[in-house]
C-alpha positions as CSV (number, residue, x, y, z in Angstrom):
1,X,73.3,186.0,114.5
2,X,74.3,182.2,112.6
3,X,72.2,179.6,113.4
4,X,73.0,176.8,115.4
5,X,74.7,173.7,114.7
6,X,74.8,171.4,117.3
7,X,75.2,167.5,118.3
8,X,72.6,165.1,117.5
9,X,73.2,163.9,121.5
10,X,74.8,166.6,123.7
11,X,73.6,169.8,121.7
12,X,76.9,171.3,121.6
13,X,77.4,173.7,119.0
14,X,79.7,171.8,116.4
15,X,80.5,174.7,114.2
16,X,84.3,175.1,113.3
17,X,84.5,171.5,115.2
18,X,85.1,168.0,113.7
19,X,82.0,166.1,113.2
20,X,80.6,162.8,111.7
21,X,77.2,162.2,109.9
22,X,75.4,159.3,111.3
23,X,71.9,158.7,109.6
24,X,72.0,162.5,108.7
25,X,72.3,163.6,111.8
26,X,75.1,165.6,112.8
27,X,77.3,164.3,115.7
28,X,80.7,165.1,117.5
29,X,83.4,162.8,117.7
30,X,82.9,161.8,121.2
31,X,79.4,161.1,121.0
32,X,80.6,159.1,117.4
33,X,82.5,157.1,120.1
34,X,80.1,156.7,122.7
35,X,76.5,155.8,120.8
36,X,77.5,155.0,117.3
37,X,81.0,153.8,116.5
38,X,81.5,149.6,116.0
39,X,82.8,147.8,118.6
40,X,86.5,145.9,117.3
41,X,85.5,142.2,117.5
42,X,89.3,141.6,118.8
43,X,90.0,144.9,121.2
44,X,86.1,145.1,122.3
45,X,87.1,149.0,122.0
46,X,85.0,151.2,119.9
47,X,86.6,152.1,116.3
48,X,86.8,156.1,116.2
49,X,86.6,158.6,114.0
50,X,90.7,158.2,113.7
51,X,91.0,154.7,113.1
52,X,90.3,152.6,109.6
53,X,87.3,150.0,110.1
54,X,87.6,146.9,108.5
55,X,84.3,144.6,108.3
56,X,83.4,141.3,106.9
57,X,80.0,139.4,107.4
58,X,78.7,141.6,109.7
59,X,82.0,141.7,111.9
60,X,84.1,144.8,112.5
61,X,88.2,145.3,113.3
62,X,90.2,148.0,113.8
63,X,92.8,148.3,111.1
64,X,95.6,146.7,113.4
65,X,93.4,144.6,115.0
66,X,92.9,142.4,111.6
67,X,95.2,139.6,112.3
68,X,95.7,135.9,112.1
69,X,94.1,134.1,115.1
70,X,97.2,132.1,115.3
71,X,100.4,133.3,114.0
72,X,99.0,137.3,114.3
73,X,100.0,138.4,111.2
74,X,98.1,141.5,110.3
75,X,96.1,140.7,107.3
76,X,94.7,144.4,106.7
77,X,96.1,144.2,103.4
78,X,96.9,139.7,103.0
79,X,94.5,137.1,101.1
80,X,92.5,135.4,104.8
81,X,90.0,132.8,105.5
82,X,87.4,132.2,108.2
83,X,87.2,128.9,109.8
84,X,84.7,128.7,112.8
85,X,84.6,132.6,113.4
86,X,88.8,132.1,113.3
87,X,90.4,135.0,110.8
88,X,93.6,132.7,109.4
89,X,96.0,133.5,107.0
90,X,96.6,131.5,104.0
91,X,99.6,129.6,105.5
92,X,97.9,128.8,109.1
93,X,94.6,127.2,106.7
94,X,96.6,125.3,104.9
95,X,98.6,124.1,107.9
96,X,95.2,123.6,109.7
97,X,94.0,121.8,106.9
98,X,96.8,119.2,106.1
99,X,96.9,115.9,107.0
100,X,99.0,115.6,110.3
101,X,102.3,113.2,110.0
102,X,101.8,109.8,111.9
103,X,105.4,109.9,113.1
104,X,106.1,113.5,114.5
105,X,102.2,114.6,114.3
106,X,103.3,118.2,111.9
107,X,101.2,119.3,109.5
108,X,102.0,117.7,105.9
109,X,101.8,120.9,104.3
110,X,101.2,120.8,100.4
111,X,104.1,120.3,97.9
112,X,105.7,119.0,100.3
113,X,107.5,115.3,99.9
114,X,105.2,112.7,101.9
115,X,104.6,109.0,102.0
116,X,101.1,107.0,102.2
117,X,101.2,104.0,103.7
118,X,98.5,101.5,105.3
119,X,95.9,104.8,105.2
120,X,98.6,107.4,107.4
121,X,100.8,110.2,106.0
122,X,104.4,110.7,107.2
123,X,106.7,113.4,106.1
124,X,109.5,112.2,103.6
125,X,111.6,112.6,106.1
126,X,109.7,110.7,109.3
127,X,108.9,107.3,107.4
128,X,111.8,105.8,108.5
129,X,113.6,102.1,109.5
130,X,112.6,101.2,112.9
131,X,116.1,100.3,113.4
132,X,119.2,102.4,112.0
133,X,116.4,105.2,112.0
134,X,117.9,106.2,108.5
135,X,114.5,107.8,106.1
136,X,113.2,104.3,103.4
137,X,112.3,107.0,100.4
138,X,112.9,105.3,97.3
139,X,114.4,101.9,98.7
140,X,113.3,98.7,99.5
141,X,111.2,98.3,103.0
142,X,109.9,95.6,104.9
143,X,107.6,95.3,108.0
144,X,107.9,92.8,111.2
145,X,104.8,93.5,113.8
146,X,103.7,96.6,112.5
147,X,107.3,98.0,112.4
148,X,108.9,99.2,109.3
149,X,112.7,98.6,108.3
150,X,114.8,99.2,105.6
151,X,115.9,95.3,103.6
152,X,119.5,95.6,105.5
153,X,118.3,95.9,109.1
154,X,115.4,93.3,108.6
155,X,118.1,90.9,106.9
156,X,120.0,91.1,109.9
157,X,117.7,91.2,112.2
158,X,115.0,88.4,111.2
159,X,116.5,86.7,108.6
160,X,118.2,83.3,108.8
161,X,122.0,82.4,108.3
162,X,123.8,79.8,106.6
163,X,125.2,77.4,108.2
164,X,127.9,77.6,105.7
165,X,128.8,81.1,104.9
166,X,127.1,82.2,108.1
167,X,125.6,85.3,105.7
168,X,121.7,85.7,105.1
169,X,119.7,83.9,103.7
170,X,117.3,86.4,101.9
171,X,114.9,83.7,99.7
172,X,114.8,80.2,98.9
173,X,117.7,78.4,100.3
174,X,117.7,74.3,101.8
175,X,116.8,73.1,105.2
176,X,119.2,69.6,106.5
177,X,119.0,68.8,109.9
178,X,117.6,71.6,111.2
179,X,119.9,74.0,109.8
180,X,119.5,76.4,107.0
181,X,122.0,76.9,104.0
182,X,122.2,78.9,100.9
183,X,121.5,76.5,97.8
184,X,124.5,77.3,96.6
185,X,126.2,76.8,100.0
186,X,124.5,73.3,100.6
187,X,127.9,71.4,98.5
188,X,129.5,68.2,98.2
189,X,132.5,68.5,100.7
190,X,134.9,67.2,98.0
191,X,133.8,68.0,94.3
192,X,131.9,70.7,95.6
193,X,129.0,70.0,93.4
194,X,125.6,71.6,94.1
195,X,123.6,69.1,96.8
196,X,120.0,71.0,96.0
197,X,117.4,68.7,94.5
198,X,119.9,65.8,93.8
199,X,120.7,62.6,96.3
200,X,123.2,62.8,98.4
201,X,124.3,61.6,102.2
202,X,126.8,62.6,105.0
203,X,129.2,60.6,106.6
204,X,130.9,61.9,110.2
205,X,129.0,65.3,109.9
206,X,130.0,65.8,106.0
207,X,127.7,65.5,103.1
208,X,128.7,63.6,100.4
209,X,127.1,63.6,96.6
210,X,126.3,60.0,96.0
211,X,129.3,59.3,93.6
212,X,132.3,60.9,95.8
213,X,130.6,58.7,98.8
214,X,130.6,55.7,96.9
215,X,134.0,56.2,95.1
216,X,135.7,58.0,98.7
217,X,134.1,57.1,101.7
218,X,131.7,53.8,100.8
219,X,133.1,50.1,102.2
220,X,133.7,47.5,99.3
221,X,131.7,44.3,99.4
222,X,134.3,41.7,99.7
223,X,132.1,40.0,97.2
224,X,131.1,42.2,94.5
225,X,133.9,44.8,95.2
226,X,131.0,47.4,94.5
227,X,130.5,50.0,97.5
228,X,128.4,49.1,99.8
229,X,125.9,52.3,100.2
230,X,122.1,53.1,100.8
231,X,121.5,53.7,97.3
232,X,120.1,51.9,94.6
233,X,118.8,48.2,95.9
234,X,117.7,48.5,99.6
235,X,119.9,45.4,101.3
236,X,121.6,45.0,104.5
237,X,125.2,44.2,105.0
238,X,126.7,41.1,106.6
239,X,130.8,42.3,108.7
240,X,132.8,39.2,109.4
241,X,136.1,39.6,110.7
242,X,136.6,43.0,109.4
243,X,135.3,42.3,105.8
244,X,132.0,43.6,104.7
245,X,129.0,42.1,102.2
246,X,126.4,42.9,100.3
247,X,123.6,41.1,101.9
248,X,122.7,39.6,98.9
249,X,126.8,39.0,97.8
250,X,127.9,37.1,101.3
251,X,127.5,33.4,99.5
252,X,128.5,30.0,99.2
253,X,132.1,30.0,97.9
254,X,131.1,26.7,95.8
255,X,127.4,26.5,95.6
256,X,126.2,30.5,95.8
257,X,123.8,29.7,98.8
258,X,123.6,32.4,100.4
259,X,124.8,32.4,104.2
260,X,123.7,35.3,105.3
261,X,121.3,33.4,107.9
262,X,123.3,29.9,107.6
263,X,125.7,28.0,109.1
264,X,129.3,28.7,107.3
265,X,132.9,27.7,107.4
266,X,135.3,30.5,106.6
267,X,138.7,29.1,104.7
268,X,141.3,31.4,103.4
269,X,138.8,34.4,103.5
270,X,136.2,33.0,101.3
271,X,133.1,31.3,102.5
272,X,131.3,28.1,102.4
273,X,128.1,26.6,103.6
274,X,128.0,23.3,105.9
275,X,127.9,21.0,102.8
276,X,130.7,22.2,100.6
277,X,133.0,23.1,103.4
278,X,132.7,18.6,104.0
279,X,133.9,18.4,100.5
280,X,136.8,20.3,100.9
């Protein structure tokens, strides 16, 4: 009669059975199961005899229990990481591990096109004009209260017209009377030469250079025949009877006093002081 070969834990006879060797003692599969298999850190089942264990730091998994902790891929056989006792694949890491965009608050995922600015990431296509919505990439940008918009929409938006061509005035330009203008806008309203930097005046709401105002629109002294303007020699200007002077020109016809605060006799449209009019 053969000896006996039985379970470490029940005692049954395990010849001709199935059996597992646990510290070198013999032991059927269900007692395997029940005192010595590792629990599945995912299932909290026990991982039998017909099952493949898997095991890192002290942790155990059935073979299909292996997976991603947050897209579930099985990773029995896939390149993993552990982050705070979390099994990811190498996708989800990276995706946990990116920068997150400022605008729609994805992952910025590696390799993919991004822009830094003022300390936040935005995907290529999130960094966008706060107006027309349209993605900046490679153009021009500029930013009005923390808001970010592409050179067309700000120039509409913010930027100031000319009062002459009523288009935007995008840098430099001349302020008169409150009112912008394009340098080259800000003309003479009859030769049309550039008014920027140079003297110039306006007469019934057009501006004038100074020699189309003198030669145009400027009274002639009666005396001088010169036009009488604001240019040059300060002076003030004396109007009788619908001529006009030179302060300095309205004189004695006879004696060049000057009658601009005198006494004077007017004769044939030329003037005379109190004296020579007597001698007349």
């Amino acid at each position: 009669m053969s000896d006996r070969f039985d379970c470490f834990y029940c005692r049954d006879d395990l010849n001709g059975k199935k059996y597992i060797k646990k510290n070198e003692k013999p032991v059927c599969v269900r007692c395997f199961e029940k005192f010595c298999a590792n629990t599945c850190t995912e299932c909290r089942r026990p991982i039998g005899t017909d099952s493949k264990e898997l095991h890192h730091k002290g942790r155990y998994w059935h073979d299909d229990c292996f997976r991603c902790s947050k897209c579930y891929k099985n990773l029995a056989k896939e390149a993993f990481s552990m982050k705070e006792d979390r099994i990811l694949c190498g996708k989800c890491s990276s995706r946990e591990d990116a920068p997150r965009c400022s605008a729609c608050y994805k992952p910025v995922l590696a390799g993919t096109e991004s822009v830094d600015y003022k300390g936040s990431t935005f995907h290529d296509d999130c960094f966008t004009c706060y107006q027309c919505k349209r993605p900046i990439r490679s153009t021009s940008f500029l930013t009005k209260n923390d808001n970010i918009y592409c050179s067309s929409c700000h120039e509409k938006k913010f930027a100031k017209h000319c009062a002459g061509c009523r288009k935007a005035i995008t840098s430099g330009g001349v302020n008169y009377q409150d009112q912008p203008w394009h340098s080259d806008c800000f003309v003479c309203c009859m030769c049309e030469k550039s008014l920027a930097g140079t003297r110039f005046t306006s007469h019934q709401e057009k501006i004038y250079c100074v020699d189309c105002y003198k030669s145009k629109v400027a009274k002639k002294c009666n005396g001088c025949h010169n036009p009488i303007t604001g240019f040059g020699k300060a002076t003030n200007v004396v109007n009788y009877e619908g001529g006009s002077w030179h302060e300095y020109c309205f004189n004695c016809k006879r004696c060049s006093l000057n009658l601009s605060e005198k006494h004077f006799i007017s004769k044939n449209g030329d003037m005379y002081c109190t004296d020579c009019s007597k001698k007349l």
